[in-house]
C-alpha positions as CSV (number, residue, x, y, z in Angstrom):
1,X,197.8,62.3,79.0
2,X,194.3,63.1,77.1
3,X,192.6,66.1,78.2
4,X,189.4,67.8,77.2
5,X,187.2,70.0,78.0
6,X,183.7,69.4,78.2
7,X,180.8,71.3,76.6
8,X,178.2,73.4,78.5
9,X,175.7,71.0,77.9
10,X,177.6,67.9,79.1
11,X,178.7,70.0,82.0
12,X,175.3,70.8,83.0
13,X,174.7,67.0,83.0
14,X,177.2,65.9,84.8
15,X,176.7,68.7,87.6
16,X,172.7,67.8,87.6
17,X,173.3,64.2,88.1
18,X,176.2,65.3,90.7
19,X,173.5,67.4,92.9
20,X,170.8,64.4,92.7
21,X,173.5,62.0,94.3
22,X,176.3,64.1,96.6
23,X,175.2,65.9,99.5
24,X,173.5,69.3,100.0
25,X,175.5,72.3,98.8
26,X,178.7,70.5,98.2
27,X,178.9,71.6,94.4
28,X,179.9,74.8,93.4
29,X,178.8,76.5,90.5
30,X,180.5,75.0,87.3
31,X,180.5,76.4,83.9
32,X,182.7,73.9,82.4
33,X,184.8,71.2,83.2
34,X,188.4,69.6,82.0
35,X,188.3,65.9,82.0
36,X,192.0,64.3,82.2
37,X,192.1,60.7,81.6
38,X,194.3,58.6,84.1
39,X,193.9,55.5,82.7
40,X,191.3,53.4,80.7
41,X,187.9,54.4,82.9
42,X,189.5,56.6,85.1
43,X,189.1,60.4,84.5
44,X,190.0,63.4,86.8
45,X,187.3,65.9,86.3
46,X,188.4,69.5,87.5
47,X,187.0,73.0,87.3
48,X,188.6,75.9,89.3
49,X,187.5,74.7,92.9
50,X,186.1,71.2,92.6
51,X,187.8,68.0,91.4
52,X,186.0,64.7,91.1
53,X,186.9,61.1,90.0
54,X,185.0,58.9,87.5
55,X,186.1,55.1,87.7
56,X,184.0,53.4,85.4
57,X,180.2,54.1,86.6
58,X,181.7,56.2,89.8
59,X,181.5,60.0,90.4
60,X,183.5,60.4,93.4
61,X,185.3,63.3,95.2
62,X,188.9,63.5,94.6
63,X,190.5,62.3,98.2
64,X,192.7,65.6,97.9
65,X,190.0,68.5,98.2
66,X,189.4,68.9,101.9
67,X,187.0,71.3,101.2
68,X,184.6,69.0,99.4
69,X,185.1,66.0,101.5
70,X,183.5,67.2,104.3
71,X,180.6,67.4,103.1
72,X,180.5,63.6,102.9
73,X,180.0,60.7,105.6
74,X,183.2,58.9,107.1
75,X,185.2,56.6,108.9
76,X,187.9,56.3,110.3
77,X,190.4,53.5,110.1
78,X,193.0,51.9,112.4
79,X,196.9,52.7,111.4
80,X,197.2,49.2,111.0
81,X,194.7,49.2,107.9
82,X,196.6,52.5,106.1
83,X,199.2,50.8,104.0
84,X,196.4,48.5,102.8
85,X,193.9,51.2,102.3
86,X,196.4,53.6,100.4
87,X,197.3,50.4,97.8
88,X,193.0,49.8,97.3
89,X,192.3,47.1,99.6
90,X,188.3,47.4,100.3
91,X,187.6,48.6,104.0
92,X,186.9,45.7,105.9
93,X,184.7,45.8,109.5
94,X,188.2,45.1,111.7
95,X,190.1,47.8,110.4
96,X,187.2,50.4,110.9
97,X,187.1,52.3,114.5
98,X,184.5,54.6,114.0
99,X,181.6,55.4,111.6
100,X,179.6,58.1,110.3
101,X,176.3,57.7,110.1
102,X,175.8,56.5,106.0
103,X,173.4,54.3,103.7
104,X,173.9,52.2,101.7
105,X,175.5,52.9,98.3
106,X,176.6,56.2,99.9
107,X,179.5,58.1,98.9
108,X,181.9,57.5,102.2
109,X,185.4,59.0,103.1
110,X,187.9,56.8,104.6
111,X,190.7,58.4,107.3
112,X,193.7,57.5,109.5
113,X,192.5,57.6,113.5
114,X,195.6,60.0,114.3
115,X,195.7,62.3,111.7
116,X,192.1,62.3,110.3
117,X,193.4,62.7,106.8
118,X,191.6,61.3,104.5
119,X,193.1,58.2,102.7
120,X,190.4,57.2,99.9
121,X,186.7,57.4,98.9
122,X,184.4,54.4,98.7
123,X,181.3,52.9,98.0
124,X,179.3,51.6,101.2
125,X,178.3,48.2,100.3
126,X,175.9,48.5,103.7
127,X,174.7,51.0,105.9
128,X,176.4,51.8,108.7
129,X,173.5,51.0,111.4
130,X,174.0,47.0,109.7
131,X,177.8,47.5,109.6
132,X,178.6,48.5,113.4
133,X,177.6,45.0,114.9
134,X,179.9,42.7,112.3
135,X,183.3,42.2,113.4
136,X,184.2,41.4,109.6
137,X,183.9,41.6,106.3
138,X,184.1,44.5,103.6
139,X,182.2,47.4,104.6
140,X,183.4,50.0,101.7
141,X,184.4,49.1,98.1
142,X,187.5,51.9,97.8
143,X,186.9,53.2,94.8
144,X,189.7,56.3,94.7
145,X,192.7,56.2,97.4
146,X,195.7,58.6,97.6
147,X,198.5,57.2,95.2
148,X,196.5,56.0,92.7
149,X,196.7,57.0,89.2
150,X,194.3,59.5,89.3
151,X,196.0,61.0,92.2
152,X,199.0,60.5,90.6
153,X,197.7,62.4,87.3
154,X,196.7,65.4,89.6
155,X,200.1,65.9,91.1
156,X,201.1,66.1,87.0
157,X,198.3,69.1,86.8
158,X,197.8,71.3,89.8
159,X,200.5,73.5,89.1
């Protein structure tokens, strides 16, 4: 596994662009950040308290840190739709039981409708005012889900 750690200036980049795009008060303050690749365009970006995901041209929240996912919109997704969710099947309208209020292009969190633990993050590909009248098609392309190699690579690291 590569890892690096980025400079103060690509740091303060990253973070800037991070505070434009994720919700209010959800970032801490970062003086530097250790990028550990996963796999070809997958990185695991961590500081002490905050861990994100970059999958190609996605800056996501790692699907492990509570603490930062609640800051985000979600929904919540029928046990039936789990398995498929946890191997990176897209969130389609059936599987989806309740929503968050969230635009489109927004950073969403998927969970399970016992547990309410989140499964992945995704990418709304419509808001959810246009979403809760369908009765199908995909809702949320999942962009980081728990099993994946990212999470994967962070089980490798946290210790």
């Amino acid at each position: 596994m590569k890892v690096s750690v980025l400079s103060k200036t690509e740091t303060s980049r990253i973070i800037d662009s991070l505070r434009i795009n994720w919700p209010f008060n959800s970032i801490p303050k970062i003086k530097t950040l250790k990028v550990y690749e996963a796999e070809k365009n997958k990185f695991l970006l961590k500081a002490e308290n905050f861990v994100a995901v970059r999958v190609d041209e996605h800056l996501v929240p790692f699907v492990g840190s509570e603490d930062l996912l609640r800051h985000f919109p979600f929904v919540t997704v029928d046990m039936k739709a789990v398995k498929f969710v946890c191997n990176g099947a897209n969130i389609m309208r059936p599987g989806i039981t309740t929503f968050q209020f969230f635009e489109k292009d927004s950073i969403v969190v998927i969970k399970d409708e016992s547990h309410f633990k989140a499964l992945s993050v995704g990418i709304a590909l419509e808001s959810s005012a246009d979403a809760t009248p369908k009765n199908r098609g995909c809702i949320i392309c999942n962009i980081h889900y728990v099993g994946d190699k990212v999470w994967e690579v962070y089980k490798e690291i946290r210790d």
